[in-house]
Residue frames as qw, qx, qy, qz and C-alpha x, y, z in Angstrom:
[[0.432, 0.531, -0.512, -0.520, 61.36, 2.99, 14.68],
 [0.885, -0.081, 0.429, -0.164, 60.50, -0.66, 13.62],
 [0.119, -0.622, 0.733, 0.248, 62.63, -2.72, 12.46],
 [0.952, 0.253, -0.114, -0.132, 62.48, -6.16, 9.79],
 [0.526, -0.402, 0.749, -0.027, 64.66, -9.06, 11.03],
 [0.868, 0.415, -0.197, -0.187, 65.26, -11.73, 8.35],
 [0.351, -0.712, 0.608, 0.003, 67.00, -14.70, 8.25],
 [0.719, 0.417, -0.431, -0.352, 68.79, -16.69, 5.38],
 [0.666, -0.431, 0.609, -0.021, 69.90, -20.25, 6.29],
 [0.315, 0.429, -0.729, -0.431, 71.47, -22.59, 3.57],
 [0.249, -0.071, -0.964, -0.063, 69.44, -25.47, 2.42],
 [0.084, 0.494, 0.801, -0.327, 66.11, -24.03, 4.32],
 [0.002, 0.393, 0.479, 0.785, 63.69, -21.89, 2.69],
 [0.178, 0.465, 0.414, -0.762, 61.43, -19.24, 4.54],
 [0.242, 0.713, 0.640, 0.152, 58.44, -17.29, 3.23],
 [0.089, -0.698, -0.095, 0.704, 59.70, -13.80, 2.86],
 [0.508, 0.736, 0.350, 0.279, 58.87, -12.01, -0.54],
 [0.115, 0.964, -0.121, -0.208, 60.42, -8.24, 0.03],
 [0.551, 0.791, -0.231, 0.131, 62.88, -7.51, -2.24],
 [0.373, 0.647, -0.588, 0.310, 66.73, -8.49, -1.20],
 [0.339, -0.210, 0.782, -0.479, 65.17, -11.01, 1.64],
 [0.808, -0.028, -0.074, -0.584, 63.06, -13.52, -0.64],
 [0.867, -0.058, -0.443, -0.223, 63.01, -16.56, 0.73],
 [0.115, 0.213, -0.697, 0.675, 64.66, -15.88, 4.34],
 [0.459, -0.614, -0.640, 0.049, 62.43, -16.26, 7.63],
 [0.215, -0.603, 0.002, -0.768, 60.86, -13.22, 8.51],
 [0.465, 0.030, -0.688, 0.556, 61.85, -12.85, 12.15],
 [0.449, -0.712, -0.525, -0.127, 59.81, -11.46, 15.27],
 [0.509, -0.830, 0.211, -0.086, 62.19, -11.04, 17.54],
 [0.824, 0.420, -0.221, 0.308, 65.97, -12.30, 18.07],
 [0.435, -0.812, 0.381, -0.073, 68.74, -12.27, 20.87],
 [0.869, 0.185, -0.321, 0.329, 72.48, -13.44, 21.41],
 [0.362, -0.809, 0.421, -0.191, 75.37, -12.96, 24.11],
 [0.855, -0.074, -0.425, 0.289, 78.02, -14.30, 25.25],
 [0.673, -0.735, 0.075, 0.046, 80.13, -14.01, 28.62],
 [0.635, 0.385, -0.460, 0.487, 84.01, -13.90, 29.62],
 [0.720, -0.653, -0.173, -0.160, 84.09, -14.29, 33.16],
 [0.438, 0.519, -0.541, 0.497, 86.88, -13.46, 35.43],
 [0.547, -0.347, -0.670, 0.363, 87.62, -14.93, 38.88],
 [0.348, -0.914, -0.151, -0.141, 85.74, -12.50, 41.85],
 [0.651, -0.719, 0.064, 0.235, 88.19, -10.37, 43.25],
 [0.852, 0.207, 0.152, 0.457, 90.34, -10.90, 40.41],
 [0.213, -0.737, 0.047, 0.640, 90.96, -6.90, 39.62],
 [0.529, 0.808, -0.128, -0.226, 91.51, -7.10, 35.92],
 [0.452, -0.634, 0.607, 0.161, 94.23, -9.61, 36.68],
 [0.029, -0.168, 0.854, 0.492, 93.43, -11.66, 33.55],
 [0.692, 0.123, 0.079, -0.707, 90.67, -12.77, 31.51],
 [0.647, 0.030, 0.757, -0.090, 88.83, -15.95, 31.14],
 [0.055, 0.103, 0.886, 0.449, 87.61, -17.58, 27.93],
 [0.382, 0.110, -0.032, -0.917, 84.98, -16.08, 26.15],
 [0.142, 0.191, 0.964, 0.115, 81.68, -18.18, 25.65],
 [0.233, -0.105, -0.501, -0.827, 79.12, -18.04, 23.17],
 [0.495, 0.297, 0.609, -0.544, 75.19, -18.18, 24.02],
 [0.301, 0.285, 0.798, 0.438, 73.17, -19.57, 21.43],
 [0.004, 0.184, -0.187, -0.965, 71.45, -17.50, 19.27],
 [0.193, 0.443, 0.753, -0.446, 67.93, -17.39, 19.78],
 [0.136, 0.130, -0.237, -0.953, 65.01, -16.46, 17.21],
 [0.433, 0.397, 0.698, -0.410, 61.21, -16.44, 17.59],
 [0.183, 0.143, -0.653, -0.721, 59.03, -16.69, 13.87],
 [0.831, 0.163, 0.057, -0.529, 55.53, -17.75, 12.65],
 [0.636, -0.157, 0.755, 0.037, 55.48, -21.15, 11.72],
 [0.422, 0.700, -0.315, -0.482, 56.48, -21.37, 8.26],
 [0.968, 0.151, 0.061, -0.190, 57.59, -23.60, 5.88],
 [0.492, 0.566, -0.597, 0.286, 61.19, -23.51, 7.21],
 [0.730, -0.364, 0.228, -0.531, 59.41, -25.08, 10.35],
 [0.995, -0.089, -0.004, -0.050, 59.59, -28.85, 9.37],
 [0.843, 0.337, -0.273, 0.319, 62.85, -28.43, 8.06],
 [0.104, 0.636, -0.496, 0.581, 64.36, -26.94, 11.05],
 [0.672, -0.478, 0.441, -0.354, 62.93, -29.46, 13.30],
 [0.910, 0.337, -0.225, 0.083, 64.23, -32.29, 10.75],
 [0.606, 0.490, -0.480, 0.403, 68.15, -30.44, 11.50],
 [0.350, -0.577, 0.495, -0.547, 67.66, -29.84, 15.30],
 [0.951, -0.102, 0.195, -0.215, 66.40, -34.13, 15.43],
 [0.966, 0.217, -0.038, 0.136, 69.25, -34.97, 13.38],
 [0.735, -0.574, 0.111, 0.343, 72.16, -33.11, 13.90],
 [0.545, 0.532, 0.282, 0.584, 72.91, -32.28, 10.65],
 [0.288, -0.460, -0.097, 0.834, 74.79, -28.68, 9.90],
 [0.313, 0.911, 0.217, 0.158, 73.86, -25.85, 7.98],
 [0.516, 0.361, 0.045, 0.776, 77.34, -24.15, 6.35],
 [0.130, 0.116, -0.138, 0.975, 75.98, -20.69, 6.82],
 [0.197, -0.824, -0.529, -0.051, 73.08, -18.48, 7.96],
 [0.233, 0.168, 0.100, 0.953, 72.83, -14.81, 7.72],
 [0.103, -0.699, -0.304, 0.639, 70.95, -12.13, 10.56],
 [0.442, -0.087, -0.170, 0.876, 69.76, -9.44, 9.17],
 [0.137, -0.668, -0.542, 0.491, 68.40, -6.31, 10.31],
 [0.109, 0.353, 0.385, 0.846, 66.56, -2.94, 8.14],
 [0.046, 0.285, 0.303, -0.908, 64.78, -0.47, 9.01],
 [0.400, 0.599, 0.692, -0.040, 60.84, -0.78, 7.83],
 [0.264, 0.793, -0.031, -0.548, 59.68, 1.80, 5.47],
 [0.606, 0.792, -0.069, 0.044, 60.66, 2.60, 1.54],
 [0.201, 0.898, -0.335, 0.202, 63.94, 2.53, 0.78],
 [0.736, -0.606, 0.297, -0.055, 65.17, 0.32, 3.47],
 [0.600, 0.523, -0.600, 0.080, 68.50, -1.00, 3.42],
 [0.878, -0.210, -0.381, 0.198, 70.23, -3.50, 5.79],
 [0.099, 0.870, -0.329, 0.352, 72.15, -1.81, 8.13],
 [0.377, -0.515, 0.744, -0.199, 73.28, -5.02, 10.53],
 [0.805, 0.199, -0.526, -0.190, 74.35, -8.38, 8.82],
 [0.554, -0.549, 0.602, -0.171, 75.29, -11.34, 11.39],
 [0.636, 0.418, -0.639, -0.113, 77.07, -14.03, 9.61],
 [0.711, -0.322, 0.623, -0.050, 77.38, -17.81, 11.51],
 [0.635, 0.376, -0.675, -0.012, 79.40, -20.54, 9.72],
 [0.299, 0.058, -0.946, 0.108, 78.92, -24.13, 11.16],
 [0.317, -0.260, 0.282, -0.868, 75.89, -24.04, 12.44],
 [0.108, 0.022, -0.947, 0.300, 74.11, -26.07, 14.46],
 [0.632, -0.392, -0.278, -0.608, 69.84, -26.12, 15.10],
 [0.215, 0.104, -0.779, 0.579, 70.18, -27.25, 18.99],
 [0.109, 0.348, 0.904, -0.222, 66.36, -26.79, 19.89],
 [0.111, -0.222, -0.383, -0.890, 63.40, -25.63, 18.91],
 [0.014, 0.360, 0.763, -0.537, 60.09, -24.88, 21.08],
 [0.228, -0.353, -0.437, -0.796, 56.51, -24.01, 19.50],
 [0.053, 0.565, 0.609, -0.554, 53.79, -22.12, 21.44],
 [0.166, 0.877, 0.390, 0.227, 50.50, -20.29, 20.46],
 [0.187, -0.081, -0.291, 0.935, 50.93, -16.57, 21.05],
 [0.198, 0.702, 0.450, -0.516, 47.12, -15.71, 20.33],
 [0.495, 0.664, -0.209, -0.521, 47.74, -14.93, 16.77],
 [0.882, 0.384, -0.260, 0.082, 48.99, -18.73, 15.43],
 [0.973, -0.084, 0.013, 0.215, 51.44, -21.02, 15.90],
 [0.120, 0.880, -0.433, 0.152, 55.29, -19.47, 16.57],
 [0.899, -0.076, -0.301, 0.308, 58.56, -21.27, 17.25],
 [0.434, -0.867, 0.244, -0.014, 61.66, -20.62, 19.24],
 [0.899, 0.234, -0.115, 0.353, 65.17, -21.73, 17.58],
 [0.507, -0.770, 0.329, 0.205, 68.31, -21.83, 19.22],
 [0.757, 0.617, -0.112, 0.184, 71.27, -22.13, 16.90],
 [0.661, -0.636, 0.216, 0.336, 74.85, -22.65, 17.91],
 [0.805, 0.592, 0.016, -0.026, 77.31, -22.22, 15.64],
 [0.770, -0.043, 0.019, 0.637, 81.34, -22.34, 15.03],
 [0.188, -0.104, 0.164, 0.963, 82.11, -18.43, 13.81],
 [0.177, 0.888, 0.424, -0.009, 79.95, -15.12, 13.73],
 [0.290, 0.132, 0.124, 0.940, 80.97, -12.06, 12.40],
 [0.133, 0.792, 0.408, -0.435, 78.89, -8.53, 12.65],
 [0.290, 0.342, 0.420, 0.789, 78.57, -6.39, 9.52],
 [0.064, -0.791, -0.392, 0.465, 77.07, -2.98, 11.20],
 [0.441, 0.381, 0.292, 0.758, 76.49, 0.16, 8.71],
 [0.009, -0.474, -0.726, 0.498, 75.55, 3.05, 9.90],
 [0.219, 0.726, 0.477, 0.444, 72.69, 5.38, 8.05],
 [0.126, -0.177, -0.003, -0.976, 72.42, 9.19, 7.85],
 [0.259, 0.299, 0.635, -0.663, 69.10, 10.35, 8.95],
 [0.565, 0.434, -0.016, -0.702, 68.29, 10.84, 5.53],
 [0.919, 0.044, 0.367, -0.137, 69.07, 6.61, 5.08],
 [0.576, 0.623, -0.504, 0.162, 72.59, 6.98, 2.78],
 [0.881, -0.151, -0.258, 0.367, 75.29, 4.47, 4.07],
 [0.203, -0.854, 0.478, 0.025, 78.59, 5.11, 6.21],
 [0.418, 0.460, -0.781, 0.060, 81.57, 3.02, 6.43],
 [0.895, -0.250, -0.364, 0.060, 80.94, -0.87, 7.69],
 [0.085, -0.620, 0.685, -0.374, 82.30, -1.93, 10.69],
 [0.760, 0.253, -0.566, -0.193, 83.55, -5.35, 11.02],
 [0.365, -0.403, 0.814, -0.203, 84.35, -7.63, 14.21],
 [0.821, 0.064, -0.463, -0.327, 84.11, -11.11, 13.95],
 [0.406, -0.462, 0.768, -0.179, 84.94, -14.57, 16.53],
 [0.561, 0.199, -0.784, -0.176, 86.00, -17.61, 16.16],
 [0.744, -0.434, 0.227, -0.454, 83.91, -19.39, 18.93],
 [0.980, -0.005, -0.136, 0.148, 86.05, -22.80, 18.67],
 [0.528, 0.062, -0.374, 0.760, 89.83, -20.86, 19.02],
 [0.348, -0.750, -0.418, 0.375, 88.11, -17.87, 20.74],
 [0.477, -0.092, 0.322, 0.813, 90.22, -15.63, 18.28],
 [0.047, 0.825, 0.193, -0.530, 88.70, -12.21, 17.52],
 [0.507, 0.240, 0.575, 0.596, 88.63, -10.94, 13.74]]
């Protein structure tokens, strides 16, 4: 089933038109992780300290391009920015929001792919949160489910 990735950042403008995503960057592709490592051998004797991986997303070059190599040169933050993820087709609705607050543009890397000009942006940020709904087969909501971290106290929400 394909899927439409969008992503709203405050203070940059994308080029999406569809309805309830106009002016986000229409994503390609998109990954995050993070780790919580515990000493070898340890047994489950305690955990370590969880660390975030930046959050990675690939996009045509667009005209949230300059300005995202403007905040990754300068350092400047972006408040918020907002993942998210719908199923293609009629009807679609969002069924996974990611939410970052303090965010950070940390690098950005453009290559051809053979169809035009694409970037790579890495984004760090202070706090994410997941907003996951899930759909019926016939595309009606369930009940959200919320986690969220603070990546600065490490504090789970």
């Amino acid at each position: 089933m394909a899927i439409d990735n969008f992503l709203k950042l405050d203070g940059i403008a994308g080029e999406a038109t569809q309805r309830d995503h106009r002016g986000a960057i229409e994503l390609l592709s998109w990954s995050w992780g993070m780790t919580n490592e515990s000493p070898a051998g340890g047994g489950g004797s305690g955990a370590g300290r969880a660390k975030a991986q930046s959050l990675l997303f690939v996009h045509r070059y667009d005209a949230a391009s300059p300005p995202l190599l403007r905040h990754a040169a300068s350092g400047r933050h972006i408040a918020s920015a907002v993942l998210s993820a719908r199923r293609s087709g009629g009807g679609a609705r969002d069924f996974l929001k990611i939410t970052l607050k303090g965010v950070m543009v940390v690098a950005v890397q453009m290559a051809d792919n053979g169809d035009g000009p694409v970037e790579q942006v890495a984004l760090n940020f202070a706090e994410i949160a997941f907003d996951y709904t899930p759909q019926s087969p016939r595309g009606s909501a369930g009940t959200p489910v919320r986690v969220g971290w603070n990546v600065r106290t490490s504090q789970v929400t």
